[in-house]
TORDOFI-28428 format. One line per 4 residues: number of its first residue (from 1); for each residue x, y negated, z negated of C-alpha. Coordinates in pm, whole numbers, plus 50000, padded with zeros to 5 digits. Layout:
NUM) X Y Z; ... .
END
This chain:
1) 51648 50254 50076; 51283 50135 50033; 51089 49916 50177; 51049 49572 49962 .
5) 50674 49434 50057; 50856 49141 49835; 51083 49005 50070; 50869 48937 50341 .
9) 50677 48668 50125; 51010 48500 50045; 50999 48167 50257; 51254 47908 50236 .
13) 51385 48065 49908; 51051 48012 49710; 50768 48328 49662; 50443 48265 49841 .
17) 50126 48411 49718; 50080 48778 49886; 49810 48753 50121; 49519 49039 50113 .
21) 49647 49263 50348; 49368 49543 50437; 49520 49890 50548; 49378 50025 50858 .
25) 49230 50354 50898; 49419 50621 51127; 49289 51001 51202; 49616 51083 51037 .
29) 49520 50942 50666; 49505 51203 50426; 49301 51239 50175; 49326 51320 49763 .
33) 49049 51360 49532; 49249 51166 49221; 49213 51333 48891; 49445 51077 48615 .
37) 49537 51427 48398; 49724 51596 48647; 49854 51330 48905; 49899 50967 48976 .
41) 49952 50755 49266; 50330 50737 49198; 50342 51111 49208; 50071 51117 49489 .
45) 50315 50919 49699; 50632 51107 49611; 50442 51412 49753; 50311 51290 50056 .
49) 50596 50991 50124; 50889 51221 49957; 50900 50861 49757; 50742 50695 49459 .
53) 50767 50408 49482; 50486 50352 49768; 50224 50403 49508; 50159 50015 49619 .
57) 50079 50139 49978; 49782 50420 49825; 49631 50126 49653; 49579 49897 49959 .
61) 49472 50156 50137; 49191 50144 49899; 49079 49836 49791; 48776 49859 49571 .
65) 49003 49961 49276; 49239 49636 49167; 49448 49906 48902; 49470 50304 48909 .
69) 49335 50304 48604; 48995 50160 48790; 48965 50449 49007; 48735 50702 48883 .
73) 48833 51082 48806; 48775 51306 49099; 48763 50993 49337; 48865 51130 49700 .
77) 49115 50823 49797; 49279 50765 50123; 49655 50795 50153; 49757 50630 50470 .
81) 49975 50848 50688; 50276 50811 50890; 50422 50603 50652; 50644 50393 50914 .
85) 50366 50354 51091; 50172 50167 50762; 50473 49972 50677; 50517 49830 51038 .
89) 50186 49707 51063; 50181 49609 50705; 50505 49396 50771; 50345 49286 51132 .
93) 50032 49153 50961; 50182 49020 50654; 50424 48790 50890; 50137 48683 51066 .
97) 49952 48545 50793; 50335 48414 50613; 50325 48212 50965; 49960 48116 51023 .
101) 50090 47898 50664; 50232 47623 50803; 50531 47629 50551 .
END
């Protein structure tokens, strides 16, 4: 079952905006150089994650492209790696800000 970065920003059965959440660099990243005719970050993640659906996680890892179709071809872009370890501190940090809210 996958992670849903969705249902942390559920708060008394309403959606909150998603606060930025910034990725932190680890000496375990890897690292792609992104070409859009032979892969994308859905297919990026399945290879590195074994799962598709954490193209999401690629993209905050690097934030000065808003859409994969903004990152340039041959870009090198940062794949954060262990994934458990992203998606801890991504929930850790995202519950944080949910409570720094004052819902």
């Amino acid at each position: 079952m996958s992670f849903s970065r969705y249902r942390i920003f559920v708060v008394n059965g309403k959606i909150i905006s998603i606060p930025s959440i910034s990725i932190k660099n680890r000496e375990t990243d890897r690292y792609v150089i992104y070409n859009y005719q032979r892969n994308r970050l859905d297919r990026i993640a399945g290879d590195i994650y074994d799962d598709e659906t954490y193209w999401w996680v690629i993209m905050m890892a690097n934030p000065n492209y808003y859409l994969e179709y903004d990152i340039p071809n041959e870009t090198v872009i940062r794949v954060p790696f262990p994934l458990d370890e992203v998606l801890y501190d991504f929930q850790k940090v995202a519950l944080s800000k949910i409570s720094n809210l004052n819902l």
